[in-house]
N, C-alpha and C positions, 0 to 999 in steps of 0.2 A: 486675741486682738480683734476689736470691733472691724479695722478695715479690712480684716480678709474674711469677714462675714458676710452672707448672699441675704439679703433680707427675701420676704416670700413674696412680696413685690416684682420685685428685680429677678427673683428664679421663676416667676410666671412668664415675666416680660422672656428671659433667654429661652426658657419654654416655646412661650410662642412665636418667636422669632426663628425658633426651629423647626418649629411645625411649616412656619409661611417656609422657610427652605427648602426641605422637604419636598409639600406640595408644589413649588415649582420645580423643582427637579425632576419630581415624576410627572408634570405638566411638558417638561421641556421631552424628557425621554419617549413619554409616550407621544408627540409630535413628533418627535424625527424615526420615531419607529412607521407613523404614520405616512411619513414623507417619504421613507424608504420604501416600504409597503407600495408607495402607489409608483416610484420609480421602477421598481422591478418589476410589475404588471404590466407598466408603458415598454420596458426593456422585454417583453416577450416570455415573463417568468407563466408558466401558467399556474390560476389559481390553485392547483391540486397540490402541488410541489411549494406553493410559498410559506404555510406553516418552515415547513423544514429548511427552506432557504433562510427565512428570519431568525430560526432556531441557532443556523451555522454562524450568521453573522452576529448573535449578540454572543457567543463562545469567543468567537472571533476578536468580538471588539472592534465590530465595526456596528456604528452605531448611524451611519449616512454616507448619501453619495463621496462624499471626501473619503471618506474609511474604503468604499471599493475602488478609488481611484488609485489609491496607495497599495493594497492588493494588487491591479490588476497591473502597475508600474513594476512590480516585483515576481510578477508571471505566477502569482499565487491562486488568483481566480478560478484557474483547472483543477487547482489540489480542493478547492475548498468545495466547487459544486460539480453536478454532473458534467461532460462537455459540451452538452447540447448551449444546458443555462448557463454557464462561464462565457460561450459564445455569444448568446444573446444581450450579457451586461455586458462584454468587450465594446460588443459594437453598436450598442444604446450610449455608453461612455465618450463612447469615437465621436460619434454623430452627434451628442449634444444637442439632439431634438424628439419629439416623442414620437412611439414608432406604432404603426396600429396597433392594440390589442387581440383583436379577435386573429389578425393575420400571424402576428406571431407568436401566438399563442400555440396555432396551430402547427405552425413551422416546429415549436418547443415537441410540442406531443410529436410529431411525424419521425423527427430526429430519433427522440428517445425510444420510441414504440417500436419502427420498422427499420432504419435502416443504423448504421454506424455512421461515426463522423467522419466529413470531407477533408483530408491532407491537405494543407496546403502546398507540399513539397513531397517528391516522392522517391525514396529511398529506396528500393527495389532494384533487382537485381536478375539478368535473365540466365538461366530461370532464377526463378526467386527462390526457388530451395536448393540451389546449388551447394552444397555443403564444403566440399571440397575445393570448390575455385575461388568460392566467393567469401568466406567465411574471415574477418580480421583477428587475426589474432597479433597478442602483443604488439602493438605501433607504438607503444610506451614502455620501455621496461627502466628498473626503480636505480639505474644508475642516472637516468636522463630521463625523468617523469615531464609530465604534463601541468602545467604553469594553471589549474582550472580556478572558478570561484565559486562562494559558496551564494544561490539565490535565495533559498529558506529550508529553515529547520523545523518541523514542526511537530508539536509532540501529537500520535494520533492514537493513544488509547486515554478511558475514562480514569477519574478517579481515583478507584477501587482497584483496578489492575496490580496485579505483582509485580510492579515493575515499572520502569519509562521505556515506550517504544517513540523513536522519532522516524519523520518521513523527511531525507534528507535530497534537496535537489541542487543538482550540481552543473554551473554553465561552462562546460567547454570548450563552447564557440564553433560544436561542429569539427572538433579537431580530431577526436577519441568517436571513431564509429565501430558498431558493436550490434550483435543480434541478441534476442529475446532466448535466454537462460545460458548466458553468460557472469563472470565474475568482473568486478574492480578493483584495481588496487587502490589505498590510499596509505601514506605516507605521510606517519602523524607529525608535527614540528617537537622538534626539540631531539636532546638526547636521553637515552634509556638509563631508566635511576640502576640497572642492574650491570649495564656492560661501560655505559658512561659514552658510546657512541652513538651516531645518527638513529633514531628510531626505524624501525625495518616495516615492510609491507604487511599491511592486514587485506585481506580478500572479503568483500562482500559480495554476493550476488545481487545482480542488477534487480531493481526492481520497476521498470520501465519496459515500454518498445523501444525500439531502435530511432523515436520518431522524439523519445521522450515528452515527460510530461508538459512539452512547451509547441508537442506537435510539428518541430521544426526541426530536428535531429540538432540541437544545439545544445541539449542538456541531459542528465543520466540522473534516474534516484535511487535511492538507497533504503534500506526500509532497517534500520538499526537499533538492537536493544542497547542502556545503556550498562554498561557492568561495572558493578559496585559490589565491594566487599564486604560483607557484613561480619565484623570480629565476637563471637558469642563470650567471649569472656569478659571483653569491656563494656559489651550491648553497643555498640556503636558499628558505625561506617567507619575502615581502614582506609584512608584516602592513600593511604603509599601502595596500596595494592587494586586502585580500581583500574578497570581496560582504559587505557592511554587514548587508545582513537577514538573509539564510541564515544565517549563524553567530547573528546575534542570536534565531535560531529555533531553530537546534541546541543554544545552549548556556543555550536559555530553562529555568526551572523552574516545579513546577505552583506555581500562584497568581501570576506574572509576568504584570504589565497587558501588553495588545498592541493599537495600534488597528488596526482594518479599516475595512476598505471595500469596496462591491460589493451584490449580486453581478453581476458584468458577465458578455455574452458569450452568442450564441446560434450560433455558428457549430459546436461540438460538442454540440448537443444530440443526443440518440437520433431515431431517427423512430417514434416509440412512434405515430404517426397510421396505421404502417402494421406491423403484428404480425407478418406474412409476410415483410419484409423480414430481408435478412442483414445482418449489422454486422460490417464488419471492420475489426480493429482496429490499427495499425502505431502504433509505439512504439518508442525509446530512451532507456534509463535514467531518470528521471524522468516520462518522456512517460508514462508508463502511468500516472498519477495521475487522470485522469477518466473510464480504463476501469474504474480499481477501480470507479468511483460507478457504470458504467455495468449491471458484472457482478454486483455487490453489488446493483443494485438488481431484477435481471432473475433470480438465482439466488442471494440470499442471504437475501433479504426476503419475505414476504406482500403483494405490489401486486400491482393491473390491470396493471401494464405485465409483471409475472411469470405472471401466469395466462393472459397475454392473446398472450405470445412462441411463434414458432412460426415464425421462422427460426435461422439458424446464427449462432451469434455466435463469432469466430476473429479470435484473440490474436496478432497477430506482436511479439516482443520481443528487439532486439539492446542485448546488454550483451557488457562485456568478460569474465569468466569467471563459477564459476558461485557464489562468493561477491557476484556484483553483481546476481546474481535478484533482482528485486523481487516479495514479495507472492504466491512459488510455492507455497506450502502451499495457498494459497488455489484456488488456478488448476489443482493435482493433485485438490483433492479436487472441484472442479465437471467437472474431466475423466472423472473417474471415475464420479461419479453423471449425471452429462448427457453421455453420449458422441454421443447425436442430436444434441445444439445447442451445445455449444460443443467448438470446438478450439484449442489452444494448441501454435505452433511457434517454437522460440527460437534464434535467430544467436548462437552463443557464440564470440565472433572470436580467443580467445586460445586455445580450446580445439576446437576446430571447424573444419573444411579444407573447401573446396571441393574437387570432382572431379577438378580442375586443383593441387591441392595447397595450393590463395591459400588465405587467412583467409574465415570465414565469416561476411558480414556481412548484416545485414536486406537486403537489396535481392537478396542471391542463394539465400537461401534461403524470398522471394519469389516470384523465379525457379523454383525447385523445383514450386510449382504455380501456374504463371502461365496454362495452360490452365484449369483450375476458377474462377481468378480473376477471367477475362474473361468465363466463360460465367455468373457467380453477378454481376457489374456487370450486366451484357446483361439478367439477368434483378431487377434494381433492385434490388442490395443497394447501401448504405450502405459508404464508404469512408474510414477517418478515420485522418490524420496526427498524430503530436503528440510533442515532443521536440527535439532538436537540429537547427538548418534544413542542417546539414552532411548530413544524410541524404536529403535531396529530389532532389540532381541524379541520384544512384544511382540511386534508384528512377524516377524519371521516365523516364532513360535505360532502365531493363531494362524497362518498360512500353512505350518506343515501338517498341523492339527485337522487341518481343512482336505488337504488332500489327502491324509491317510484317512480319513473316512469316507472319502473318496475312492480310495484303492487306487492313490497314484502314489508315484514317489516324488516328494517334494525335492529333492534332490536331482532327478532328472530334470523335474521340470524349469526349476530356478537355473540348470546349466542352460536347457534349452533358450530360455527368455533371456538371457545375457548372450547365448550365439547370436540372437536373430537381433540383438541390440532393443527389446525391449523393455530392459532393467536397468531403470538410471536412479543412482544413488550420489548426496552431494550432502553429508551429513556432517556433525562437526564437535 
């Protein structure tokens, strides 16, 4: 039929009419990329850090100052940039005028470089490692949970990952207080496809300070994979079998009711009774959720337990490649500014070979410094497990391998580090 024919006329014209679209689009995007650019400079971003600021906000979809107002209305601002630069667009936003550059610029650098950020409220407790007096537990238990809501859900690995991990923050109100390597309850809605009654508590570990990510002690986050079943016989996803909470946390939105409960768990707390000690950290994929609170709170924050540290605190983290990092922005730049106290060494098994050509997994690149590991236990540091319990026989074995070449017994020594309470394990 001649009328649903485009003559070559008429497909030049829709042509070019697409090209002129086009071209202003990328005229309009590259201006407010431009606009953004110089408001984050005025806002005190320094130029060193704004590639990567620009970077986060077009992920983000934020494309202008309106897009970080909305952000920063939903207290997401701290999740997305360092705390120094979250503070500085807070209060470039607040003020609604332009703020020197050179001055805060420098403000930006001094923050990040030398000290931790200022509390606005202080949660602290005397003494502040009081374990015994001070410590909340359970103020919520799951007959009579915690009425909280959800302020965002955000997914925080790439791509390519195995997987969906979200960083989920949850508001409160300040009612549910809680210390760094502690657990949450949450209490997914609805009833269970298998019992037919109310859904029962899932525990996560916190993955916050106590000040949470809103620096106000008002909120708590969660660092959650999502779980899904995968049926090999059909090649599909079994939605009648995936994790009930996790998804109902990944695909929560802000202002979604969520009860909790908690805060349980004294088995990963820090030993802030003892400032000398080391803390080392072992971790897969999710497990790293209560060193965030641990490292946040030791080198992210203004506390006694930050002024007061004055051993090593070292990151081991195995993931599958390196879209499944968790939380490395954070962990690059505390490496850089504190190369005395903390170290971060990471098993990337997809990407990463052992000497022997295997896959590199936490338990051998462990191995890698099992000498400094035995002589920094010997000398009372802090050992903490947390993550998939698939990763305990590994290591356990290259540990007793370690000391029988040693001419120790592994077996005394692991009673010994559970008497003196240096062996914490929270696996699952």
């Amino acid at each position: 039929d001649d009328d649903d024919t485009v003559s070559d006329n008429e497909l030049n014209m829709m042509l070019l009419r697409t090209a002129m679209l086009s071209a202003a689009c990328s005229m309009a995007a590259a201006a407010a990329v431009s606009d953004l650019s110089s408001f984050l400079l005025r806002a005190g971003v320094h130029a060193k850090f704004l590639p990567a600021v620009l970077e986060t906000c077009d992920s983000e979809m934020i494309g202008d100052t309106r897009g970080l107002r909305v952000a920063a209305s939903h207290n997401m601002l701290r999740q997305m940039f360092k705390p120094a630069i979250a503070l500085s667009i807070e209060r470039a936003l607040k003020e609604g005028s332009d703020v020197d550059v050179s001055l805060a610029a420098a403000q930006v650098k001094e923050l990040l470089v030398q000290q931790p950020i200022q509390l606005p409220v202080s949660l602290e407790v005397e003494p502040y490692w009081d374990v015994k007096n001070n410590l909340p537990l359970n103020t919520f238990k799951p007959k009579a949970p915690h009425q909280a809501s959800i302020v965002s859900a955000r997914r925080i690995v790439g791509p390519n990952a195995p997987g969906e991990v979200c960083h989920i923050q949850i508001d409160t109100g300040g009612a549910l207080k809680y210390w760094e390597g502690q657990s949450l309850g949450v209490i997914p809605p609805g009833l269970s496809p298998k019992t037919g009654k109310p859904n029962t508590v899932r525990l996560y570990s916190i993955a916050s300070t106590r000040y949470g990510d809103d620096l106000r002690g008002d909120t708590v986050s969660l660092c959650v994979r999502r779980a899904l079943y995968w049926d090999k016989e059909r090649n599909a996803e079994d939605p009648a079998k995936k994790g009930v909470c996790s998804n109902f946390l990944c695909d929560s939105h802000p202002g979604d009711t969520v009860a909790v409960t908690g805060p349980t768990g004294k088995v990963m707390l820090m030993p802030e009774h003892d400032p000398k000690a080391d803390i080392i950290m072992v971790a897969t994929g999710t497990g790293i959720a209560p060193y965030r609170g641990f490292l946040r709170r030791l080198f992210f924050e203004q506390t006694p337990a930050a002024a007061a540290f004055q051993g090593l605190a070292w990151l081991f983290l195995g993931v599958a490649n390196s879209d499944a990092l968790l939380y490395d922005a954070d962990w690059q730049d505390v490496a850089g500014r504190e190369p005395q106290r903390f170290r971060v060494s990471y098993a990337i098994s997809r990407e990463q070979s052992r000497p022997d050509g295997g896959k590199m997994y936490i338990q051998d690149r462990m191995a890698e410094h099992a000498e400094e590991l035995f002589e920094r236990l010997a000398n009372g540091a802090h050992i903490y497990f947390c993550g998939l319990k698939g990763m305990m026989p590994g290591i356990t074995e290259m540990l007793e391998k370690v000391a029988t070449e040693r001419g120790i017994s592994w077996e005394t020594t692991l009673e010994q580090l559970k008497q003196n309470g240096q062996w914490h394990v929270e696996v699952y």
